[in-house]
FIVOBA-849324 format. One record per residue (C-alpha): residue number from 0; residue in three letters; x, y, z. Coordinates in Angstrom, 1 decimal. Layout:
BEGIN
<zaza=NUM; bado=ALA; xx=X; yy=Y; zz=Z>
...
***
This chain:
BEGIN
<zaza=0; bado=UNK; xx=0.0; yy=0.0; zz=0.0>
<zaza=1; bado=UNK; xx=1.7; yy=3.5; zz=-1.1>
<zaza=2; bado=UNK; xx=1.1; yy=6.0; zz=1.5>
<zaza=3; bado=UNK; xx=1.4; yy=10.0; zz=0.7>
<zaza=4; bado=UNK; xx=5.0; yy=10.4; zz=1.5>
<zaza=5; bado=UNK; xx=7.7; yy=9.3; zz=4.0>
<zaza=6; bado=UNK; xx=6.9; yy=10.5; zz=7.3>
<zaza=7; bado=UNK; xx=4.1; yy=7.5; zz=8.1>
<zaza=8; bado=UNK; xx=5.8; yy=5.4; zz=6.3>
<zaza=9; bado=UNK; xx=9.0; yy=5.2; zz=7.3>
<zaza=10; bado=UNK; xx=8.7; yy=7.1; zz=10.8>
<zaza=11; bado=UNK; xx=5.0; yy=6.5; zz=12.2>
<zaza=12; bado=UNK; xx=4.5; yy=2.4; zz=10.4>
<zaza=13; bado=UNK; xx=8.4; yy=1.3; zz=10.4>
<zaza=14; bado=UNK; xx=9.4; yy=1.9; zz=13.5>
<zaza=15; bado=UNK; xx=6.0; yy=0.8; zz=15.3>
<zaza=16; bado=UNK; xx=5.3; yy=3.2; zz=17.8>
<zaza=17; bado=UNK; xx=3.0; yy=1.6; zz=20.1>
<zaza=18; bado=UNK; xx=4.9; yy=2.8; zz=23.6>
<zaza=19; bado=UNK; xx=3.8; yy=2.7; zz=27.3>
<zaza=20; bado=UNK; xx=4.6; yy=5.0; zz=29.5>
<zaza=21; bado=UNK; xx=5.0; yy=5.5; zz=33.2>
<zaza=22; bado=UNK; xx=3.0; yy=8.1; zz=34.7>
<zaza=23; bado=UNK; xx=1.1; yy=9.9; zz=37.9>
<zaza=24; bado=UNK; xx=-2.3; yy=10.4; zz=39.6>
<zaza=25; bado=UNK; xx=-3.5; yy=13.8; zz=40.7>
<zaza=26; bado=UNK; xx=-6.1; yy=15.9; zz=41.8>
<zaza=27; bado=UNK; xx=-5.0; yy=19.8; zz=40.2>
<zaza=28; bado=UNK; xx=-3.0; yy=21.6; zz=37.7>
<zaza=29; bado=UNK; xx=-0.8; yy=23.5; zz=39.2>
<zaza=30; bado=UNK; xx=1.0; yy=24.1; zz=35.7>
<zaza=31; bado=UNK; xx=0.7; yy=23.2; zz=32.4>
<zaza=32; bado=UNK; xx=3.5; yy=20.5; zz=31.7>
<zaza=33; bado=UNK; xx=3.0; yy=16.8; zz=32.4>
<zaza=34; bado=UNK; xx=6.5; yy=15.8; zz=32.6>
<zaza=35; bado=UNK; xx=6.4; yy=17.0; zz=36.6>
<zaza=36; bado=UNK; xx=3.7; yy=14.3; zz=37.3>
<zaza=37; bado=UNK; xx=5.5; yy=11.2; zz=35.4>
<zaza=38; bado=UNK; xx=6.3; yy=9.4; zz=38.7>
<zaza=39; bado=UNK; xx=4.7; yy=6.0; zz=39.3>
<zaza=40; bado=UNK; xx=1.2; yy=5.6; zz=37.7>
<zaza=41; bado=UNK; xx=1.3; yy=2.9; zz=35.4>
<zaza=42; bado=UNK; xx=4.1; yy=1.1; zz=36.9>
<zaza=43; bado=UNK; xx=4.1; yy=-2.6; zz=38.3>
<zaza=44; bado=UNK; xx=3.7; yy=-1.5; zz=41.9>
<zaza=45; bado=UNK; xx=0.2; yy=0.6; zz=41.2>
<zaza=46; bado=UNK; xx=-1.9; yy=1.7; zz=37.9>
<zaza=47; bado=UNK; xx=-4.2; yy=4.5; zz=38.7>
<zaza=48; bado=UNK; xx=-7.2; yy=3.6; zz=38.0>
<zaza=49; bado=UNK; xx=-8.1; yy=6.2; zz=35.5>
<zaza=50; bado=UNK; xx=-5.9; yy=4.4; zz=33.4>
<zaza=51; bado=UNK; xx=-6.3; yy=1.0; zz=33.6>
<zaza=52; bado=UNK; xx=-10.1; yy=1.7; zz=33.3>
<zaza=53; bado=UNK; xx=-9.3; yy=3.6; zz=29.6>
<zaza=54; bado=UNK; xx=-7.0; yy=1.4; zz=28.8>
<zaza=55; bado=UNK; xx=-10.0; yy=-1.6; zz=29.1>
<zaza=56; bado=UNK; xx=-12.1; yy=0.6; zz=27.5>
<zaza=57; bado=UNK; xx=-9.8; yy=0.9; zz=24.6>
<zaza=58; bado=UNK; xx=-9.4; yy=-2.4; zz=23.8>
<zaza=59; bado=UNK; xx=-12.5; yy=-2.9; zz=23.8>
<zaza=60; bado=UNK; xx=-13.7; yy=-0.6; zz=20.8>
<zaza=61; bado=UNK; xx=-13.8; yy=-1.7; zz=17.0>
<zaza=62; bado=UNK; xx=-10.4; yy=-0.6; zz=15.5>
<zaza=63; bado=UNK; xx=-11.3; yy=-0.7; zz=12.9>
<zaza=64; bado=UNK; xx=-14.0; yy=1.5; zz=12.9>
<zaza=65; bado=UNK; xx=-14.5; yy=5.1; zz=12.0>
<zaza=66; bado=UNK; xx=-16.9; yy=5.8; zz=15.1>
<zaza=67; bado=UNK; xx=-14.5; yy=4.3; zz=17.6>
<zaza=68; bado=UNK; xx=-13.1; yy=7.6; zz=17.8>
<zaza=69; bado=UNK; xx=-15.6; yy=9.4; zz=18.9>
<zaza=70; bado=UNK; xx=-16.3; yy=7.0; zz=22.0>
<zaza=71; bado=UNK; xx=-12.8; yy=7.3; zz=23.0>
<zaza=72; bado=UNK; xx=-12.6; yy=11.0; zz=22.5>
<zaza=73; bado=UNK; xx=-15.7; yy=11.2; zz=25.0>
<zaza=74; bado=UNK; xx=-14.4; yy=8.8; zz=27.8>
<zaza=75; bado=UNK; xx=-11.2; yy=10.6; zz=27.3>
<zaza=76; bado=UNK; xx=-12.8; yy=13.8; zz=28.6>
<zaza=77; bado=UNK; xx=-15.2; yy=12.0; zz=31.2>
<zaza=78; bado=UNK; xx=-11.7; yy=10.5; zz=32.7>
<zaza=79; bado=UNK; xx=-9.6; yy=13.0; zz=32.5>
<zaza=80; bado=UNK; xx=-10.6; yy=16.2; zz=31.7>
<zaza=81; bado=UNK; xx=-10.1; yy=17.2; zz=36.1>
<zaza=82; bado=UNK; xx=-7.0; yy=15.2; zz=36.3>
<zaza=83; bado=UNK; xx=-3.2; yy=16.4; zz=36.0>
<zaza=84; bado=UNK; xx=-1.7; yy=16.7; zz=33.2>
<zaza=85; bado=UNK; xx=0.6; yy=13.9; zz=33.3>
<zaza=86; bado=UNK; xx=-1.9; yy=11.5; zz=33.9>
<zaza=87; bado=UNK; xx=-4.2; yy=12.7; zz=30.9>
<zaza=88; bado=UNK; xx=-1.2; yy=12.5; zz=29.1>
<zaza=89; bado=UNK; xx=-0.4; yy=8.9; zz=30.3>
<zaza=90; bado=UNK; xx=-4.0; yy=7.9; zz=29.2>
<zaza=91; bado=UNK; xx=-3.4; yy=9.8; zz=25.4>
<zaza=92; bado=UNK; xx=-1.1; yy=7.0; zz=24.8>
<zaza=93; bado=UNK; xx=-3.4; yy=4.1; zz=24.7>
<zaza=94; bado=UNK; xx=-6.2; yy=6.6; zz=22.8>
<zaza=95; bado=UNK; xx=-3.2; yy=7.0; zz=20.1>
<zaza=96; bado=UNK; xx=-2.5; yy=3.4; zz=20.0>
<zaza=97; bado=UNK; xx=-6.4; yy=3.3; zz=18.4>
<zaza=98; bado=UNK; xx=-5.9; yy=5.9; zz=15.7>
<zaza=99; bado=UNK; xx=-2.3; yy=4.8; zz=14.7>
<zaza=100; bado=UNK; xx=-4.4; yy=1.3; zz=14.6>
<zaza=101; bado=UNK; xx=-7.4; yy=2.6; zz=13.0>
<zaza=102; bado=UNK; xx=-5.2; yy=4.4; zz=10.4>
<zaza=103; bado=UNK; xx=-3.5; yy=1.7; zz=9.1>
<zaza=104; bado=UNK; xx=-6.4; yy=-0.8; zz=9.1>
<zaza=105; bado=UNK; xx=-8.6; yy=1.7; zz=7.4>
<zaza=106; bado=UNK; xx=-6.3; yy=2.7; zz=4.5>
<zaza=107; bado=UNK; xx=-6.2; yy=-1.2; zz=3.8>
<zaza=108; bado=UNK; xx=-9.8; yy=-1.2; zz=3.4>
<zaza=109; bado=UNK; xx=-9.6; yy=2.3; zz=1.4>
<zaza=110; bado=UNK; xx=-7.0; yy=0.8; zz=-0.8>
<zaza=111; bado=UNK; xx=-8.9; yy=-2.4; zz=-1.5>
<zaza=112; bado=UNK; xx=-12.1; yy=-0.8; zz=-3.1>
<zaza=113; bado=UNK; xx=-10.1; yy=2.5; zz=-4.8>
<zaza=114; bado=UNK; xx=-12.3; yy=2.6; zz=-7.5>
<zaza=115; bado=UNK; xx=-15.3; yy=3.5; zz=-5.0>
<zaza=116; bado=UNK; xx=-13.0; yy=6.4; zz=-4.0>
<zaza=117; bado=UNK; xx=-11.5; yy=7.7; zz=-7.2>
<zaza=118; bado=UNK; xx=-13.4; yy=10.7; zz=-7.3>
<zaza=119; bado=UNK; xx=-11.2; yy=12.2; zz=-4.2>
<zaza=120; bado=UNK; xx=-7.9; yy=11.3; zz=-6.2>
<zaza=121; bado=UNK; xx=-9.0; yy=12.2; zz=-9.8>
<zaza=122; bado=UNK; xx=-10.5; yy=15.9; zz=-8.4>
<zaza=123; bado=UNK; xx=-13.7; yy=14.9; zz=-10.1>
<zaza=124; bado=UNK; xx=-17.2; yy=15.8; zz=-8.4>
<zaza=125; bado=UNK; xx=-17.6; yy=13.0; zz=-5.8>
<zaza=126; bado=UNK; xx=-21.3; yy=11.7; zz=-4.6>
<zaza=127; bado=UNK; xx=-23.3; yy=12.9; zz=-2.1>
<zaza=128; bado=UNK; xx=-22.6; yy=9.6; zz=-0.2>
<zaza=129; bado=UNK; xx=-18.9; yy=10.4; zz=-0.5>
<zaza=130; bado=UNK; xx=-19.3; yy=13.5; zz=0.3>
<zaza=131; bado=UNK; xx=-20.7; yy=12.3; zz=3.8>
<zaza=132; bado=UNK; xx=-17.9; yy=9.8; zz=3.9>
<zaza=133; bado=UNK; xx=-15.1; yy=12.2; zz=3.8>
<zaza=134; bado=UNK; xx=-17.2; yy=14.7; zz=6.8>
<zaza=135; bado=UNK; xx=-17.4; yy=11.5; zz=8.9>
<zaza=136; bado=UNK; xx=-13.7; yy=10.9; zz=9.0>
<zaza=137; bado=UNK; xx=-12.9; yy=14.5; zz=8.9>
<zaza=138; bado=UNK; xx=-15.2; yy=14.9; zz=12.5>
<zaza=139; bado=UNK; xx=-13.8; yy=11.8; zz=13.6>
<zaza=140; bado=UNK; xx=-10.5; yy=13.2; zz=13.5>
<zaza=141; bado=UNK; xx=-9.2; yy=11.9; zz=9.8>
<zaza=142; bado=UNK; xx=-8.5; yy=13.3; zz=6.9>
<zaza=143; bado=UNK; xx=-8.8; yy=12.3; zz=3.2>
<zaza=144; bado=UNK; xx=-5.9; yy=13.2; zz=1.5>
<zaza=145; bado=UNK; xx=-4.5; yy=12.6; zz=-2.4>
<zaza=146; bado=UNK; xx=-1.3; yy=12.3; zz=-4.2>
<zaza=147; bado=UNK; xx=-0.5; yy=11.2; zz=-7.8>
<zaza=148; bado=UNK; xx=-3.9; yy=10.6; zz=-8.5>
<zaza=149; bado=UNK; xx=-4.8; yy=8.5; zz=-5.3>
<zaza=150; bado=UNK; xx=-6.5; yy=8.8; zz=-2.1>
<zaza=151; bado=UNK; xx=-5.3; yy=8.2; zz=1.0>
<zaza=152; bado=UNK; xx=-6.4; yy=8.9; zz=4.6>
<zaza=153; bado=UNK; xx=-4.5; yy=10.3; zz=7.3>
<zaza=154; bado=UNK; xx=-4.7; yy=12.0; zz=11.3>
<zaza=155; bado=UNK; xx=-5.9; yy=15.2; zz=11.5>
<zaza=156; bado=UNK; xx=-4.2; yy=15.7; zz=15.0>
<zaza=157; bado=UNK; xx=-6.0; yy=19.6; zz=15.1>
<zaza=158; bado=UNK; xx=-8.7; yy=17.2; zz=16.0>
<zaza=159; bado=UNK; xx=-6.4; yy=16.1; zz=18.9>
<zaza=160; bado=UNK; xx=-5.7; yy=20.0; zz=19.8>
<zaza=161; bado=UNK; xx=-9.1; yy=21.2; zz=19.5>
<zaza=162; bado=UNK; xx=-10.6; yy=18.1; zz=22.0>
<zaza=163; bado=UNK; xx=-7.6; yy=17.9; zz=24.2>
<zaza=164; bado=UNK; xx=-5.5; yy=21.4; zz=24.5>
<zaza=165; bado=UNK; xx=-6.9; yy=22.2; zz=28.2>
<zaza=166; bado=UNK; xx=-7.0; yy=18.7; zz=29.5>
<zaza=167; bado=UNK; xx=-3.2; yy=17.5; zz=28.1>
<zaza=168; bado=UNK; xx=0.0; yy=19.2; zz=29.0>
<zaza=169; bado=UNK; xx=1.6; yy=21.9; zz=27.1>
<zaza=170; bado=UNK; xx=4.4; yy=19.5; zz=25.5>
<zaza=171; bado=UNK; xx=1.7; yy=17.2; zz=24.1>
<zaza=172; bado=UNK; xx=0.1; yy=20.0; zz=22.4>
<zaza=173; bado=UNK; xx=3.6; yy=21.1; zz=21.2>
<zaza=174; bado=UNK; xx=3.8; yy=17.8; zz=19.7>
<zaza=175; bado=UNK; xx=1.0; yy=17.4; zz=18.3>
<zaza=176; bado=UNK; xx=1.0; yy=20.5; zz=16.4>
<zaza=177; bado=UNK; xx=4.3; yy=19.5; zz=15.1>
<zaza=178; bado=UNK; xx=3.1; yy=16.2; zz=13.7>
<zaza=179; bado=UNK; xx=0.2; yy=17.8; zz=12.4>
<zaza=180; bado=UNK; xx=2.2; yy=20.5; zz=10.0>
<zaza=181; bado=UNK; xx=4.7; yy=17.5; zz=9.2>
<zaza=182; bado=UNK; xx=2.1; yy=15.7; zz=7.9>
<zaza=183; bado=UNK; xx=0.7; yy=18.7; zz=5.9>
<zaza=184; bado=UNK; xx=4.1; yy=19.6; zz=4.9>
<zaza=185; bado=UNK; xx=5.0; yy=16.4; zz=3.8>
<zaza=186; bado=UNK; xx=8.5; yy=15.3; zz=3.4>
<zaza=187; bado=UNK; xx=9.9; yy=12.9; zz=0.9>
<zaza=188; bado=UNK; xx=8.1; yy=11.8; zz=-2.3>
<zaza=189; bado=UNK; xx=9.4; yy=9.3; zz=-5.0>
<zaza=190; bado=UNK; xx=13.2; yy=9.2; zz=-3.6>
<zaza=191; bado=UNK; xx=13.1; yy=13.3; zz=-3.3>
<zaza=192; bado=UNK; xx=12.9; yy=15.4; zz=-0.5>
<zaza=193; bado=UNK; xx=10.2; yy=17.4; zz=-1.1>
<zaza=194; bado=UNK; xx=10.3; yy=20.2; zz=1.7>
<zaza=195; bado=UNK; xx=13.0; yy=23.2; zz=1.7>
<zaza=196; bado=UNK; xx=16.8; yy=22.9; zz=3.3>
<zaza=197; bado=UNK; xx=15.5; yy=25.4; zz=6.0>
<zaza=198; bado=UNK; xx=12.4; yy=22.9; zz=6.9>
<zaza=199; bado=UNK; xx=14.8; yy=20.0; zz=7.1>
<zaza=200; bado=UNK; xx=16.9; yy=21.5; zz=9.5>
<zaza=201; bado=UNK; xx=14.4; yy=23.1; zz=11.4>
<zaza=202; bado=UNK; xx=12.7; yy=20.1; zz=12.3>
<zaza=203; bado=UNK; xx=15.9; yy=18.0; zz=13.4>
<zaza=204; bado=UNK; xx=16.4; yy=21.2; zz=15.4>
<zaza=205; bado=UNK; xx=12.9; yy=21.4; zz=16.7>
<zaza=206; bado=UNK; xx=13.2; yy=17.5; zz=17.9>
<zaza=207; bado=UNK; xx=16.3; yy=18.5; zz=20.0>
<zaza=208; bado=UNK; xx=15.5; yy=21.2; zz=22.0>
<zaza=209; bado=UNK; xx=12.5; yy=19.3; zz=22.5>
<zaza=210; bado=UNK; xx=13.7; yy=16.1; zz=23.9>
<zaza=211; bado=UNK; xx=16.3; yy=18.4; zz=25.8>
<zaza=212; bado=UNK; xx=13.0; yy=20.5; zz=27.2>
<zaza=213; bado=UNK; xx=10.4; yy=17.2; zz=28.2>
<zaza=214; bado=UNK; xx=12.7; yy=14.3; zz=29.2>
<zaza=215; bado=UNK; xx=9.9; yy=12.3; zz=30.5>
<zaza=216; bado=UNK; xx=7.2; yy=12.8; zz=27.9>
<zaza=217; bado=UNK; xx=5.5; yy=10.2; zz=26.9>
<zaza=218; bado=UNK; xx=6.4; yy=9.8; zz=23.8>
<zaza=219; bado=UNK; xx=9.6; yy=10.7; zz=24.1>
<zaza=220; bado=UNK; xx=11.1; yy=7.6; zz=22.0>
<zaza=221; bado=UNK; xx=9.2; yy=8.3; zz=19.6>
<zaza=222; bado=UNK; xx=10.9; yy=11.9; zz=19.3>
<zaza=223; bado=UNK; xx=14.3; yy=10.4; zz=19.4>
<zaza=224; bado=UNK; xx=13.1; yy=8.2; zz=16.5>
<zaza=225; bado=UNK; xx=11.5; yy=11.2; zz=14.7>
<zaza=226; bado=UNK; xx=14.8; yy=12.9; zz=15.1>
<zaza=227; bado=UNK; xx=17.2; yy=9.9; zz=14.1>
<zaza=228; bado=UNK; xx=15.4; yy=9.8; zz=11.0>
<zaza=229; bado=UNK; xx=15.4; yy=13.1; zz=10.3>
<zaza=230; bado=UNK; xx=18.9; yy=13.5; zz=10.9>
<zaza=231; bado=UNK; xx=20.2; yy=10.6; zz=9.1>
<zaza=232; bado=UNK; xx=18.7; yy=12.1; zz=6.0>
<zaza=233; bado=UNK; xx=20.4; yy=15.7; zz=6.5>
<zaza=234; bado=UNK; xx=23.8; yy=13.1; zz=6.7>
<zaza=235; bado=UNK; xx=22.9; yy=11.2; zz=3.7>
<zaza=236; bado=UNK; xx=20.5; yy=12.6; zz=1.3>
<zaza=237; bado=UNK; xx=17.9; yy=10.7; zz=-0.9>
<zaza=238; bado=UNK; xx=18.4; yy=9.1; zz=-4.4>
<zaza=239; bado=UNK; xx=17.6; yy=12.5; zz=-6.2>
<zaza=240; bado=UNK; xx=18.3; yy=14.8; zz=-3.5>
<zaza=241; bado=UNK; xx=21.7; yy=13.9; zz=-3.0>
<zaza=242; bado=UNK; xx=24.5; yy=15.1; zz=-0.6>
<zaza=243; bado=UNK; xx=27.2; yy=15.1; zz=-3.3>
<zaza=244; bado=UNK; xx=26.7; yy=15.8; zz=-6.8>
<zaza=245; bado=UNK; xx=30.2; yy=14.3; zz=-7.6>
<zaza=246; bado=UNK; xx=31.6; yy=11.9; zz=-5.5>
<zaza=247; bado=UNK; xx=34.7; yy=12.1; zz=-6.5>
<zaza=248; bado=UNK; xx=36.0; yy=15.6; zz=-5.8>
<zaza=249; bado=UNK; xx=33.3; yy=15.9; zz=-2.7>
<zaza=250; bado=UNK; xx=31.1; yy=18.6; zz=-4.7>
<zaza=251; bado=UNK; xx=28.4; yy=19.3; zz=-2.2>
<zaza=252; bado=UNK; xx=24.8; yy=19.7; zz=-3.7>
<zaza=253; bado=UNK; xx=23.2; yy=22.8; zz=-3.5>
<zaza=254; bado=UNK; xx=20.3; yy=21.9; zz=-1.3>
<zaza=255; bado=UNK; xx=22.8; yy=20.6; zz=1.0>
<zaza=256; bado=UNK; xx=25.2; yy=23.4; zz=1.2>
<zaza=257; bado=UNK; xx=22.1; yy=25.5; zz=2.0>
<zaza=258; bado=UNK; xx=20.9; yy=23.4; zz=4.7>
<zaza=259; bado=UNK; xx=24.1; yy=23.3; zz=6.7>
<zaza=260; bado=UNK; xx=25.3; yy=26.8; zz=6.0>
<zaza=261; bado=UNK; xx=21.6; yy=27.6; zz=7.5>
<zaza=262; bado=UNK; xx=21.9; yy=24.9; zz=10.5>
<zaza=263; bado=UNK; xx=25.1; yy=27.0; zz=11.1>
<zaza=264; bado=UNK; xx=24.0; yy=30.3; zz=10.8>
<zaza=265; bado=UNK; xx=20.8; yy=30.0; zz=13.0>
<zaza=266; bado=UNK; xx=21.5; yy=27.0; zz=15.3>
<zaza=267; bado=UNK; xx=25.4; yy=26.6; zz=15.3>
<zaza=268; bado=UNK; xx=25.1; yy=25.8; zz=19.2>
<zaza=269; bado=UNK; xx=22.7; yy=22.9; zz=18.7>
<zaza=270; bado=UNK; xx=23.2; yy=19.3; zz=19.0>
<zaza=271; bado=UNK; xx=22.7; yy=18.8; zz=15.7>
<zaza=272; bado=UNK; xx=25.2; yy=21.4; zz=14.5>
<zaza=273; bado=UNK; xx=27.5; yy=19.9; zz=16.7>
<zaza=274; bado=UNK; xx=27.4; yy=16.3; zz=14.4>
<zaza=275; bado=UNK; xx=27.3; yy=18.2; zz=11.1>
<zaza=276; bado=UNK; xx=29.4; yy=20.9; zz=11.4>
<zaza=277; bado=UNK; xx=32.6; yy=18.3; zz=11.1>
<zaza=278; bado=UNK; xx=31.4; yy=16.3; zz=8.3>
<zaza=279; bado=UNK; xx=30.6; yy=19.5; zz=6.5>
<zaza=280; bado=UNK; xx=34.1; yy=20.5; zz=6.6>
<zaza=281; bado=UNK; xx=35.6; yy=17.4; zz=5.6>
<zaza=282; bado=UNK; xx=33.4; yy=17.6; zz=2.4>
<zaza=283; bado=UNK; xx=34.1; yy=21.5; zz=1.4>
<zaza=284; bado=UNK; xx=38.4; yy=20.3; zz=2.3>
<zaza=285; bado=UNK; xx=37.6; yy=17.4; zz=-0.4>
<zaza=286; bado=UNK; xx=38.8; yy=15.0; zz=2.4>
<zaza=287; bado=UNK; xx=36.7; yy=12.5; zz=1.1>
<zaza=288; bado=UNK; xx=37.9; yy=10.0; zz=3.4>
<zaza=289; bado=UNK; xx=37.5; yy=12.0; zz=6.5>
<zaza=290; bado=UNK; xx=34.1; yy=12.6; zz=5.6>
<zaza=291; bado=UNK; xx=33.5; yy=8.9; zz=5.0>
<zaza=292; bado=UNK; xx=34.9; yy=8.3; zz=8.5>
<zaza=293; bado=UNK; xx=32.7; yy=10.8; zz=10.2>
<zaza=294; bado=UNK; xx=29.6; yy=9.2; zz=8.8>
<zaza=295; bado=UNK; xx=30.3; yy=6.1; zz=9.1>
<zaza=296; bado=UNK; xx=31.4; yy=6.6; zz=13.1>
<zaza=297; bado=UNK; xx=27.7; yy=8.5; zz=13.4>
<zaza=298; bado=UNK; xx=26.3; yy=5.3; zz=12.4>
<zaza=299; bado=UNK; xx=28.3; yy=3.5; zz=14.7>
<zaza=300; bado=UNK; xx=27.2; yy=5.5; zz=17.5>
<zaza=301; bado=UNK; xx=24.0; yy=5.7; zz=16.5>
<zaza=302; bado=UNK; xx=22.9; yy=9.1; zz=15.9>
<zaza=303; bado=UNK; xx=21.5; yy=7.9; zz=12.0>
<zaza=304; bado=UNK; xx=20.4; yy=5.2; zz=10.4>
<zaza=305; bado=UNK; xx=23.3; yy=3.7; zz=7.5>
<zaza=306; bado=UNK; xx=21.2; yy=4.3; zz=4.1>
<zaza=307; bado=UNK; xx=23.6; yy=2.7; zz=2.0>
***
């Protein structure tokens, strides 16, 4: 099944992000992050009850069905709307397992009857019934979406913001609303990356001072998975957008010599600048070796992923 570009494919279905988390129970909100409360809710000694109660209530709903949502997004609220944050955050977890579920078991059916759907891809004037299709995902917190003449459907996490902003913590909403223009953005399409150098960098930046800023969110992993991936790419390119337009003499692409003259100029203290900065100057000295060395020891260590 082709999905609309890399970022579920490769981040959100590849690296399976189904994660539990440790949490805490509360009574107020005294501020708005979650990561003060992330002490001892869900672990072996005690689950708050809140939890385990959504957490049964979870599994119990179709997933794959479209109105699964809606009952989850309304014991979300009954449970947690007057709780802390962190524990409203700790319960998000298993109401994200259901749409990351839901999303990938209902583009399998989507994809298995496409010519019922073609009118989204092809732009032509779709039915009323599909018209009434498309609102009942979109208020169920999906969204049809189309690329090279095919439909596919996707999370609309401003769904997630609008229902949840008060009762989550501020990082979650952070994140969220990250994902969210991501996935509008897009990244990669048909071995290109499709967003600018400036974007590219921004997010790999925007991952590290967050993971730097929430240590104990609760989906932190998934963060320093979003960020991996990210990074390996700024380190290694795609098929046709390429790090090196000539191997041999280290001739750095343009899009590349964009991005890390721009990761320098704007975040030269950063993490990420830190990694780059080295391998950047090996390639503009044309010590090809050297720069082959400093990838290859980031794989090592595991800061990217080895594309090649």
């Amino acid at each position: 099944m082709k999905i609309k570009y890399i970022y579920f494919t490769f981040l959100m279905i590849l690296f399976s992000f189904f994660i539990s988390c440790s949490k805490t129970n509360k009574t107020e909100k005294p501020n708005k992050s979650g990561s003060n409360y992330l002490i001892n809710d869900t672990t072996i000694k005690y689950e708050n009850p809140k939890i385990v109660e959504f957490r049964d209530f979870i599994n119990e709903l179709d997933s794959a069905d479209i109105l699964s949502v809606g009952k989850a997004t309304v014991k979300f609220k009954e449970l947690f709307a007057n709780q802390r944050f962190g524990l409203a955050d700790s319960g998000f977890v298993f109401y994200q397992q259901l749409l990351d579920t839901l999303e990938l078991k209902l583009n399998e059916k989507f994809q298995m009857d496409t010519a019922k759907y073609n009118a989204f891809a092809t732009g032509n004037i779709a039915s009323k019934k599909l018209i009434n299709f498309q609102n009942l995902y979109y208020i169920n917190g999906f969204r049809i979406i189309t690329l090279n003449q095919s439909a596919y459907i996707e999370q609309n996490r401003t769904f997630h913001i609008n229902n949840f902003s008060s009762i989550v913590s501020n990082e979650m909403n952070y994140y969220q609303a990250e994902l969210n223009t991501e996935s509008i953005e897009g990244f990669a399409l048909e071995d290109s990356i499709i967003i600018s150098p400036q974007k590219l960098v921004d997010r790999v930046v925007w991952y590290d001072r967050f993971i730097i800023n929430y240590p104990n969110f609760v989906f932190i992993e998934n963060c320093k998975k979003f960020r991996k991936a990210y990074l390996s790419y700024l380190f290694q390119g795609m098929p046709k957008t390429p790090v090196l337009i000539n191997t041999e003499k280290t001739i750095i692409s343009p899009y590349f010599q964009l991005a890390y003259e721009y990761l320098i100029q704007n975040y030269g203290t950063s993490e990420t600048a830190t990694l780059i900065i080295p391998y950047y100057t090996s390639i503009k000295d044309n010590q090809i070796a050297n720069s082959k060395k400093i990838l290859k020891q980031n794989i090592i260590n595991g800061n990217i992923f080895d594309f090649h």
